[in-house]
C-alpha positions in Angstrom: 10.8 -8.6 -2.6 10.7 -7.4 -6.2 12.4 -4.3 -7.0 9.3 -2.4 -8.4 6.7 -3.5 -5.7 9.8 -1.8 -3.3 9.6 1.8 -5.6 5.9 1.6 -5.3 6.1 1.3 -1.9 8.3 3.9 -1.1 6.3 6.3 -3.4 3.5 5.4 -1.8 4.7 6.4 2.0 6.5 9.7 -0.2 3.2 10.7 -1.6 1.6 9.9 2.4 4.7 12.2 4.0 3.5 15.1 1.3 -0.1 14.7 2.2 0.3 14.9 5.7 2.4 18.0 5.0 0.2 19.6 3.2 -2.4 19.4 5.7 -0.6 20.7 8.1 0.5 23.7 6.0 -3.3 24.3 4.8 -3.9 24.2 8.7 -1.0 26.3 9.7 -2.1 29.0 7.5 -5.7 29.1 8.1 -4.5 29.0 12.0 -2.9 32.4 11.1 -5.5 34.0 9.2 -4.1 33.9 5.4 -4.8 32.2 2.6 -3.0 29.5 1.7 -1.1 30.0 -1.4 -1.8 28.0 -4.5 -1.8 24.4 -5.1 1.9 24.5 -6.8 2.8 25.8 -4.5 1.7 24.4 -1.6 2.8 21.3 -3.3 6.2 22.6 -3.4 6.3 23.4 0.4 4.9 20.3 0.8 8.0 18.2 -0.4 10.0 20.8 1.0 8.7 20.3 4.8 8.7 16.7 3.8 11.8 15.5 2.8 13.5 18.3 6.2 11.1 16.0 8.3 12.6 12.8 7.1 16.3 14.5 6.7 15.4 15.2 10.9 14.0 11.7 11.7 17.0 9.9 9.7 19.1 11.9 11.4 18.1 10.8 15.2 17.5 7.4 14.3 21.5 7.2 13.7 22.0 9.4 17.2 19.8 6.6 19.0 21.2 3.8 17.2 24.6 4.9 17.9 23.6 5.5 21.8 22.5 2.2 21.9 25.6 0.8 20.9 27.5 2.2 23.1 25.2 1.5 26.0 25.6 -2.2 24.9 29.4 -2.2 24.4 29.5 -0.4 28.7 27.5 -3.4 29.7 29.6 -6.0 28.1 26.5 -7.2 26.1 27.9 -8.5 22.5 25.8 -7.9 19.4 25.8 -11.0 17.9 24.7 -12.7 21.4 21.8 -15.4 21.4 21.0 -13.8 24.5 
């Protein structure tokens, strides 16, 4: 795949992870009765809460993968099996 239809995909599921943040922000504060702060900042938090959430989700990805591994090396199951 070429390189820059790769970056503009990933900045495209980036911008998708801020928007989804931001909602949820815009939500979170109208939930508790104040008003949300302005768009730079919100944007800010945004990204913030963004990038901890895929930090998080990286994160237990490697914990499952790593589970599964060793479930699969207990049950005498090889990776590179056909089976």
């Amino acid at each position: 795949m070429d390189e820059n239809i790769k970056k503009g995909i990933k900045r495209l599921a980036e911008n998708a992870e801020i928007g989804v943040a931001r909602s949820i922000l815009r939500w979170k504060y109208k939930k508790e009765g104040r008003d949300a702060p302005g768009d730079d900042e919100l944007k800010d938090q945004s990204r913030m809460v963004a990038e901890k959430a895929h930090d998080v989700i990286a994160e237990r990805g490697k914990n499952v993968w790593h589970e599964l591994k060793k479930v699969y090396a207990k049950t005498g199951v090889r990776e590179d099996s056909d089976e």
